[in-house]
N, C-alpha and C positions, 0 to 999 in steps of 0.2 A: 198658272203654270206656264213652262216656256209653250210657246204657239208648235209643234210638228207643221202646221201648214205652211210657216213663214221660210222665205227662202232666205238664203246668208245673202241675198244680196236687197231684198225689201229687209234684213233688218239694219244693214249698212247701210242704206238710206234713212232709216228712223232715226237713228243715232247720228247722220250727217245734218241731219234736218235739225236734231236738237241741241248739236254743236251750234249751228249757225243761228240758231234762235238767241241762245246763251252767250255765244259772242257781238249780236248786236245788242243784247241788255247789257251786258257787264263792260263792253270794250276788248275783250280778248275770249280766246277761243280755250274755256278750263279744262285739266285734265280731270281723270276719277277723281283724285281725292279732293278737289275741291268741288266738284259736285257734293261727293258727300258731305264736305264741312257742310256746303249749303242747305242741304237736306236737312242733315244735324242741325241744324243754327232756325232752320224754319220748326221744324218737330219742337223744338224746343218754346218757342213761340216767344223767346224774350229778348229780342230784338238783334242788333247783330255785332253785340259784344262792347266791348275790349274782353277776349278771351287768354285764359294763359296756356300756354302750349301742351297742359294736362288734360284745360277740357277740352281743346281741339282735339286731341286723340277722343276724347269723352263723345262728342258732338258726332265725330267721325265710325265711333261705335255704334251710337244713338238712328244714326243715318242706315247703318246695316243689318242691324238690328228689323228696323221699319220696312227695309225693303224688304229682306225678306220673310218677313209678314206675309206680304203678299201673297205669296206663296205656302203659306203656313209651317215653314221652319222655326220662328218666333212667332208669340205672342205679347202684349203690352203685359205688365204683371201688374205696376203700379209706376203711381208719381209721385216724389218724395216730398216734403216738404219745403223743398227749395225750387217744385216744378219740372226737376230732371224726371224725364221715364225712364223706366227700367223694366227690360226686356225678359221674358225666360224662353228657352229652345225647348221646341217639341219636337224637334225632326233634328238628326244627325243630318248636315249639308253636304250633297251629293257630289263634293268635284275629286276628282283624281289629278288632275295637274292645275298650273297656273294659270294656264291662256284660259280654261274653262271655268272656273274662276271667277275672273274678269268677264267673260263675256255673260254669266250667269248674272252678276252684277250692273255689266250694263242693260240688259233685258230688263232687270228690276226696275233700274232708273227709271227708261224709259216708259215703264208701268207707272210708276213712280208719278212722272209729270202728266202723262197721259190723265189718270184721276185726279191732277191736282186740274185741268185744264175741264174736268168736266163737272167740277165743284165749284 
């Protein structure tokens, strides 16, 4: 769940930290949604395409689906026979507006790499 102890500005630092990691791997500094293609495209574990612009949306579902997991709004339900996951919701997702949202979002992320980094 989100941290209450983390201040908005140790979590704008997590998130500056993970920008600048991702822009020296990739060459440029990605926004959200290609984080989560990323995410989608890793979850998926079959390598990193030629995708057509349905399963990017797909990939991109897959990606928020997983994050939040984390959190326990989703769980993994199944993987079909072509190795797609497929997610079911247990929790209605608590945001009221956009920015909160996104910022829910990016805490996932950052969860997100945090466990991939300790795996």
């Amino acid at each position: 769940m989100l941290d209450p102890q983390e201040t908005e500005a140790q979590f704008e630092h997590r998130w500056w930290e993970l920008m600048t990691e991702m822009k020296t791997r990739f060459g440029k500094k990605p926004d959200l949604n290609a984080l989560l293609l990323l995410i989608g495209v890793q979850e998926l574990g079959q390598g990193a395409g030629p995708f057509t612009k349905e399963q990017k949306q797909d990939l991109m579902h897959i990606a928020t689906c997983r994050l939040f997991s984390i959190s326990g709004y989703y769980e993994l339900e199944s993987v079909d026979e072509e190795g797609w996951p497929h997610y079911r919701l247990l929790n209605a997702l608590p945001f009221s507006n956009l920015k909160e949202q996104e910022r829910m979002l990016k805490w996932h992320v950052l969860e997100y790499f945090d466990q991939q980094n300790e795996g």
